[in-house]
OpenMM code with the backbone's topology and positions (N, CA, C; nanometers):
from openmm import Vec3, app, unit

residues = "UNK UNK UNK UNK UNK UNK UNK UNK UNK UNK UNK UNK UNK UNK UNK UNK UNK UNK UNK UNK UNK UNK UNK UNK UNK UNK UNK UNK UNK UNK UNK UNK UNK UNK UNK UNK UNK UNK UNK UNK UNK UNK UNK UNK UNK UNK UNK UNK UNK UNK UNK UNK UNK UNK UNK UNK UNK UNK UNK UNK UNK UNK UNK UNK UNK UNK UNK UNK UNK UNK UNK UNK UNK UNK UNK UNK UNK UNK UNK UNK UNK UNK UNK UNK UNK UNK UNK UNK UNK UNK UNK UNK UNK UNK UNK UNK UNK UNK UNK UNK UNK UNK UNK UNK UNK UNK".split()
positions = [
    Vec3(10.9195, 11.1297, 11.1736),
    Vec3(10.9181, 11.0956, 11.3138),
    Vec3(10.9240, 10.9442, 11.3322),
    Vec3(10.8757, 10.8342, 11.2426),
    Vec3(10.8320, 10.7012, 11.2696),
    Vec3(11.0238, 10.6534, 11.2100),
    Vec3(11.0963, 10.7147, 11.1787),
    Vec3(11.2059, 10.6648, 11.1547),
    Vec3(11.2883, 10.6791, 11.2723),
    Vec3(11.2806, 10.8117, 11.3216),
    Vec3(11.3723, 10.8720, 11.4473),
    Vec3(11.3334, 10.7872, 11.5675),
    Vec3(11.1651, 10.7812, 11.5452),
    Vec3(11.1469, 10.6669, 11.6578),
    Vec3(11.2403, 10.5066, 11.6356),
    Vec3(11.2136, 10.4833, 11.5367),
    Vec3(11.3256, 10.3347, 11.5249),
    Vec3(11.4205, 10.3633, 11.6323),
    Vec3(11.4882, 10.4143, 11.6542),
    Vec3(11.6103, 10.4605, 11.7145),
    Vec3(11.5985, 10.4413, 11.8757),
    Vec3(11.4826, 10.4166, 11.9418),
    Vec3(11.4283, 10.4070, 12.0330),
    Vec3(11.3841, 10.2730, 12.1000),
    Vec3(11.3970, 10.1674, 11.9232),
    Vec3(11.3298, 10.0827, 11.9538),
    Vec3(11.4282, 9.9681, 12.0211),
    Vec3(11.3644, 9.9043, 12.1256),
    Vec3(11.4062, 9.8290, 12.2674),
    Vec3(11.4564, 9.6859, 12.1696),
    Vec3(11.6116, 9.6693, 12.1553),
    Vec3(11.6657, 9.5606, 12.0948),
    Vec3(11.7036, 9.4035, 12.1916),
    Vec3(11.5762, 9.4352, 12.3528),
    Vec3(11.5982, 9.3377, 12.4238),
    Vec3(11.4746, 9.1905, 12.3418),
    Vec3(11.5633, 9.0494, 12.3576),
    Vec3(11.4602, 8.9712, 12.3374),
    Vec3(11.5280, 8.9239, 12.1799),
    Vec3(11.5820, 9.0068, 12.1221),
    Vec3(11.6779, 8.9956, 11.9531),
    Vec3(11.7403, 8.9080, 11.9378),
    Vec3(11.8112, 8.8231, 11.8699),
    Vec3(11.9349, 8.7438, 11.8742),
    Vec3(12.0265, 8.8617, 11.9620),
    Vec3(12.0831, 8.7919, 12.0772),
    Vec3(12.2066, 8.8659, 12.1512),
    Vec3(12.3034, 8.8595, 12.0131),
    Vec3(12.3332, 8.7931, 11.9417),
    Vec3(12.4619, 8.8278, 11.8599),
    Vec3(12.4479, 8.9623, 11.7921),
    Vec3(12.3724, 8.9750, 11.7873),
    Vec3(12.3315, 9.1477, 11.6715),
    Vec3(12.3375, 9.2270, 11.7823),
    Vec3(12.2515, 9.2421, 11.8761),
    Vec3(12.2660, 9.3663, 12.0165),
    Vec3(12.4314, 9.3990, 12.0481),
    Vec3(12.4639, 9.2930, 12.0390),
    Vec3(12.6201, 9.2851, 12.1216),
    Vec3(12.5973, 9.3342, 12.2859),
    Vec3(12.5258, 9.3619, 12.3411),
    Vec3(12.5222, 9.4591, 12.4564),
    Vec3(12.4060, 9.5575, 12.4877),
    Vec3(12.3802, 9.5712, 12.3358),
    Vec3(12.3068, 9.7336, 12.3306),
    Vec3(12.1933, 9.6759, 12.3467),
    Vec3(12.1181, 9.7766, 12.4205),
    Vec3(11.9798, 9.7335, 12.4679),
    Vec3(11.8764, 9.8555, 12.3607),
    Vec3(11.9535, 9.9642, 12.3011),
    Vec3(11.8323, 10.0423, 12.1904),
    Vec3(11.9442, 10.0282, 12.0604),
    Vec3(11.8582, 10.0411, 11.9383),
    Vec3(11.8931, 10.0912, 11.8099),
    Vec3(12.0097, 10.2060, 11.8359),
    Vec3(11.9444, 10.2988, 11.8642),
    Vec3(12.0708, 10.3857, 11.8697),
    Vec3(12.1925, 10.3783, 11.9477),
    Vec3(12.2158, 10.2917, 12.0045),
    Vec3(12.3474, 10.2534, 12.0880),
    Vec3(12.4624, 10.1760, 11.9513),
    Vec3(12.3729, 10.1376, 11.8676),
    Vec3(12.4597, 10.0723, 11.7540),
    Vec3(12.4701, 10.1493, 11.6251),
    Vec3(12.3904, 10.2241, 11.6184),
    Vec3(12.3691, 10.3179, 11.4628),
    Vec3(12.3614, 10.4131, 11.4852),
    Vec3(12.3479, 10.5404, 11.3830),
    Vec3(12.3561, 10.6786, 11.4225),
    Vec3(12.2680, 10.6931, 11.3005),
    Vec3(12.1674, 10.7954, 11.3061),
    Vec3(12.0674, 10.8506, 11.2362),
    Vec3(12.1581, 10.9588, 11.1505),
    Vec3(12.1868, 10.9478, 11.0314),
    Vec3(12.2455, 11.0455, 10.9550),
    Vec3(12.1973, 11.1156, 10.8925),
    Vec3(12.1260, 11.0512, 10.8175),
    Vec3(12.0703, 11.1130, 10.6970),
    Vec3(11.9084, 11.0973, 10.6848),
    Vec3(11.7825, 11.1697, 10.6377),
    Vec3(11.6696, 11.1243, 10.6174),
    Vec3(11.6405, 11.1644, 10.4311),
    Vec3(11.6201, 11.0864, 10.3740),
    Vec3(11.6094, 11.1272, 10.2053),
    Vec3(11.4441, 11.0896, 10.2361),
    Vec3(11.3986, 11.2070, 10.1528),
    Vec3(11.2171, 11.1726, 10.1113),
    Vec3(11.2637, 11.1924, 9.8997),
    Vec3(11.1577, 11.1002, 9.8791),
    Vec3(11.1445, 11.1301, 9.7528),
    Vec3(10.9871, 11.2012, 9.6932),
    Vec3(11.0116, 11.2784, 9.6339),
    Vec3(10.9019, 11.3906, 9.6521),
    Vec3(10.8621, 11.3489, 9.4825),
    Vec3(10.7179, 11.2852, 9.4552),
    Vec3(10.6940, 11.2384, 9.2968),
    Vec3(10.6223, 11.3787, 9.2518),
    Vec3(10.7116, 11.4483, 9.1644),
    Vec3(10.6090, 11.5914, 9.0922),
    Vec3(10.5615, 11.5671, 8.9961),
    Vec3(10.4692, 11.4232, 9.0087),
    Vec3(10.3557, 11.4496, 8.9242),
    Vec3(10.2833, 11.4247, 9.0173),
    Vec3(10.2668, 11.3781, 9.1036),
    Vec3(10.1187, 11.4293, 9.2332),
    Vec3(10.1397, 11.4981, 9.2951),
    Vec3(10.2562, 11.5808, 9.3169),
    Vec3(10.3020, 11.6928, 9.4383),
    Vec3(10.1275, 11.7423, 9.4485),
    Vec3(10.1121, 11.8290, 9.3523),
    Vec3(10.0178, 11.9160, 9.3347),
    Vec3(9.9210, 11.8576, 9.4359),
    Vec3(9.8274, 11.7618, 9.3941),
    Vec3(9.7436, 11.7137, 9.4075),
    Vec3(9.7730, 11.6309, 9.6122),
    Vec3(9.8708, 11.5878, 9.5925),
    Vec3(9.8900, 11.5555, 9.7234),
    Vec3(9.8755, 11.6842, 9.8505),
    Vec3(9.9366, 11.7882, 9.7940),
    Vec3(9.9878, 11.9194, 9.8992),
    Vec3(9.8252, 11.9915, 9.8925),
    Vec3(9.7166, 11.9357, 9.8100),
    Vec3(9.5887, 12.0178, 9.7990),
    Vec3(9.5020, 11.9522, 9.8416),
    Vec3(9.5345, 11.8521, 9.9089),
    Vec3(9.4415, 11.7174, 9.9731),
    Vec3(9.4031, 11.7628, 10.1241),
    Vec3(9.2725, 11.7016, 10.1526),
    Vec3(9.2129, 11.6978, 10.2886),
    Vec3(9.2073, 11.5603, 10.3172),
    Vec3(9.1974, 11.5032, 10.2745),
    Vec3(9.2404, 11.3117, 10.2701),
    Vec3(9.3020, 11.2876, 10.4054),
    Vec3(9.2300, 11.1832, 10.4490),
    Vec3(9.3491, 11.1708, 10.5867),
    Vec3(9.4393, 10.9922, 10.5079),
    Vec3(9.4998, 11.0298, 10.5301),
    Vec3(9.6758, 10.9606, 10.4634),
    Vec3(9.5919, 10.7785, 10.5127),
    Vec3(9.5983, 10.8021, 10.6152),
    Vec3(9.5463, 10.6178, 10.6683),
    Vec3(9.4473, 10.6028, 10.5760),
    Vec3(9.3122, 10.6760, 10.5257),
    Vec3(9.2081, 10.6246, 10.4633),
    Vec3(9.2551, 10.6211, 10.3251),
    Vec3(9.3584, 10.6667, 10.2256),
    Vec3(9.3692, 10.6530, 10.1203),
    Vec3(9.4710, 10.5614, 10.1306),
    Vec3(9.6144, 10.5386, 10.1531),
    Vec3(9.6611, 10.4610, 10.1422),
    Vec3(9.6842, 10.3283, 10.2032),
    Vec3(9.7454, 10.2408, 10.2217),
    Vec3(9.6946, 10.0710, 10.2582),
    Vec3(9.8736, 10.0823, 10.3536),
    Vec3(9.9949, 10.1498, 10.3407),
    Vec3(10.1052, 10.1356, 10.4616),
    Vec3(10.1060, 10.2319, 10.5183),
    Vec3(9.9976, 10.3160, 10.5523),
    Vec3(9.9906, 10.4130, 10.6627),
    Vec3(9.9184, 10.2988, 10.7850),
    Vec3(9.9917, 10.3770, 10.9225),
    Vec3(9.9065, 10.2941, 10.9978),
    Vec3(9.7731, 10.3808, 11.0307),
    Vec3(9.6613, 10.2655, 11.0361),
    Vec3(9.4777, 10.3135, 11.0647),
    Vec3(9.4684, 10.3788, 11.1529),
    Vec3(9.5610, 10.3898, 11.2930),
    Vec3(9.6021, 10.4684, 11.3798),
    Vec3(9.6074, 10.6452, 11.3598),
    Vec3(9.6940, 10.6159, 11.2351),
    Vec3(9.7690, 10.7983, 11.2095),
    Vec3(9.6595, 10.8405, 11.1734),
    Vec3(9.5802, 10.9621, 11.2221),
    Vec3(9.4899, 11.0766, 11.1223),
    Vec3(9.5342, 11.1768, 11.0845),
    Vec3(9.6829, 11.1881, 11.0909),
    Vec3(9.7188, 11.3254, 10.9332),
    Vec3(9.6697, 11.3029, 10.7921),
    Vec3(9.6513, 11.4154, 10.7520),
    Vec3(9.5844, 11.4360, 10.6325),
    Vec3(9.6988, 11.4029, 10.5340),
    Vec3(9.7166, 11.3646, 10.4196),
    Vec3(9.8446, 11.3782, 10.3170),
    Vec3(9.8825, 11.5123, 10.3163),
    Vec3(9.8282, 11.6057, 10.3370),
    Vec3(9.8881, 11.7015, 10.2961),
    Vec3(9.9940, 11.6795, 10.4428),
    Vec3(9.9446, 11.7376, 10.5843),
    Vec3(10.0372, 11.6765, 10.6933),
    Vec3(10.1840, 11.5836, 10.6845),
    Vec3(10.1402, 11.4822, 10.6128),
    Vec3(10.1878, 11.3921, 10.6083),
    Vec3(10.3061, 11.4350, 10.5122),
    Vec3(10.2746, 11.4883, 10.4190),
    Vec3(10.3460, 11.5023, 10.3111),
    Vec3(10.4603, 11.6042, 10.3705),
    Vec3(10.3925, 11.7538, 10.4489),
    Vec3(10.4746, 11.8795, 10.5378),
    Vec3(10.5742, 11.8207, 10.6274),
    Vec3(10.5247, 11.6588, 10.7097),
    Vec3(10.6281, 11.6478, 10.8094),
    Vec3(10.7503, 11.5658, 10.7167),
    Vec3(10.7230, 11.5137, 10.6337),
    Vec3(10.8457, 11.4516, 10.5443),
    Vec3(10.9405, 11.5266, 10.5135),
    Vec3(10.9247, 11.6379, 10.4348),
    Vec3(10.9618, 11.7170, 10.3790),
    Vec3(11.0431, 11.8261, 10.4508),
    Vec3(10.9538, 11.8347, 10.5800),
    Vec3(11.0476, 11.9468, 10.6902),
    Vec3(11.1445, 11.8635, 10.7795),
    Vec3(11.1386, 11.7061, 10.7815),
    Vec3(11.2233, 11.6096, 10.8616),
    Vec3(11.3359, 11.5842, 10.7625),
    Vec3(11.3777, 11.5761, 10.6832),
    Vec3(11.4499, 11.5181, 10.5372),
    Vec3(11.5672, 11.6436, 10.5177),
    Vec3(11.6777, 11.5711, 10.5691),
    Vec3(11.7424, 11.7265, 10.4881),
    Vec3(11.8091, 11.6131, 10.3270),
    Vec3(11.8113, 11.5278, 10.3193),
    Vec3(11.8306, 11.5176, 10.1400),
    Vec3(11.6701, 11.5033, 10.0660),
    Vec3(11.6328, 11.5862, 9.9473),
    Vec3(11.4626, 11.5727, 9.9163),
    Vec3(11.5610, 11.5672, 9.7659),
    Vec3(11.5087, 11.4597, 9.6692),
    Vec3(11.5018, 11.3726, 9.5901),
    Vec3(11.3809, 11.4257, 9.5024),
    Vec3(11.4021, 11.5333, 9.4117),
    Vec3(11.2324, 11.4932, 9.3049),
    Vec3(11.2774, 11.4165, 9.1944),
    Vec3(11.1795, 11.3329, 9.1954),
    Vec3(11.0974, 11.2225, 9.0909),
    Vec3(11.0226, 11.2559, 9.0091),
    Vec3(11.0128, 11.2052, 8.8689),
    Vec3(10.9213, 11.1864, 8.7881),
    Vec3(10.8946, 11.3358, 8.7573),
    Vec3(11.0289, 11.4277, 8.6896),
    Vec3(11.0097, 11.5701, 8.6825),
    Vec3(11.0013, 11.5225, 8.5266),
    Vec3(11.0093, 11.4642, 8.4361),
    Vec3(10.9710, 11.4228, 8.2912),
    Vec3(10.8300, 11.4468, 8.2721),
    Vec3(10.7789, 11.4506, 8.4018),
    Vec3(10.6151, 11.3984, 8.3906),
    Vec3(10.5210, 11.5575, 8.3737),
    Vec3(10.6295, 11.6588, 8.4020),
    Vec3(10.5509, 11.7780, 8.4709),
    Vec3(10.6125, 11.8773, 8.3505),
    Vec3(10.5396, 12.0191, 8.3686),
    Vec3(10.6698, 12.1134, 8.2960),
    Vec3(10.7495, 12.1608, 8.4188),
    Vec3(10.8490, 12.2353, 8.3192),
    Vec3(10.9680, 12.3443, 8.4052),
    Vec3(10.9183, 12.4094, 8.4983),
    Vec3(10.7702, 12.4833, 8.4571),
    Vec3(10.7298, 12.5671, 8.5570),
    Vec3(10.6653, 12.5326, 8.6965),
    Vec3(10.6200, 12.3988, 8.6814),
    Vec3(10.5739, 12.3239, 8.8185),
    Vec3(10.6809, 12.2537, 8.8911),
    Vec3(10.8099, 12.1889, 8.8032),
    Vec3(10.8820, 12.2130, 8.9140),
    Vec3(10.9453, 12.2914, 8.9963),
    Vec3(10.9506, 12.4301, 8.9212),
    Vec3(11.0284, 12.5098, 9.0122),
    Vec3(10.9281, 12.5855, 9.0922),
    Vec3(10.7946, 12.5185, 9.1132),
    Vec3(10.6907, 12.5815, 9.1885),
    Vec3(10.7434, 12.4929, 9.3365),
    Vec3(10.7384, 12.3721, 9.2670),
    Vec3(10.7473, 12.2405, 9.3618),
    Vec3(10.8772, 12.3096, 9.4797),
    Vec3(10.9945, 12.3098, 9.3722),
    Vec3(11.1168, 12.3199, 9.4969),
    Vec3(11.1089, 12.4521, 9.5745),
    Vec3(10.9910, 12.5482, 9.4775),
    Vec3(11.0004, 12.6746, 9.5851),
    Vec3(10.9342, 12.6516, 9.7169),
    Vec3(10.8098, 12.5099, 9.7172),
    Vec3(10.7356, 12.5109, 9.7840),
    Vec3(10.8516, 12.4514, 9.9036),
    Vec3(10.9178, 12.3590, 9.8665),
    Vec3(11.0264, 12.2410, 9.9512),
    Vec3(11.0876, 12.3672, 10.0410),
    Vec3(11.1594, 12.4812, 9.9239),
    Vec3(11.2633, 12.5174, 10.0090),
    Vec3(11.1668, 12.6241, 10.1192),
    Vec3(11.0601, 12.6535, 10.1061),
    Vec3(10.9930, 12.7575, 10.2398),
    Vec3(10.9594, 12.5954, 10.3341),
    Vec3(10.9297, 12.5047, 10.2736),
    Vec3(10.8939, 12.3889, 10.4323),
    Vec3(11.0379, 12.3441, 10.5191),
    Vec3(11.1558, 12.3265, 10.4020),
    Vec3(11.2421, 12.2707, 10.4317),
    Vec3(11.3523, 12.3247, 10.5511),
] * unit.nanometer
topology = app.Topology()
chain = topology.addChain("A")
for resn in residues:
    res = topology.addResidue(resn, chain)
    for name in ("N", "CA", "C"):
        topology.addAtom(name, app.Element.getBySymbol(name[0]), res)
């Protein structure tokens, strides 16, 4: 959602040479694509969390109170390219737990 919002965001006040005219983001760009990269060696541990996302990590904003797990569901269901990472790290059988989990959110 905090990307789609970009798209919204008011390009008055900018260097006029970059706006050309356009007064939002999306008057100049088009939202194509969203890629998440999904790391399966914490999948697990992330998708089993009650953690709220702002108190563990330091670029969430202190604002947001989704939990990681939340956090992790709206990525994953917003993203139509999903990217796993760090599948060296895991066996065969957790990743194909992982993408079964992707493809019922996705």
């Amino acid at each position: 959602m905090q990307v789609a919002e970009t798209f919204t965001f008011d390009l008055a006040g900018l260097d006029p040479s970059i706006s050309e005219g356009a007064n939002l983001l999306k008057e100049l760009s088009v939202l194509d694509t969203c890629v998440t990269v999904v790391d399966c060696s914490s999948f697990q541990s992330y998708f089993e969390s009650k953690d709220i996302a702002s108190e563990r990590f330091t670029d969430v904003d202190e604002a947001d109170d989704r939990s990681i797990f939340q956090l992790l569901c709206d990525q994953i269901e917003f993203s139509n390219v999903i990217l796993l990472n760090k599948c060296d790290l895991v066996p065969p059988h957790v990743i194909a737990e992982i993408k079964h989990t992707i493809k019922l959110l996705n």
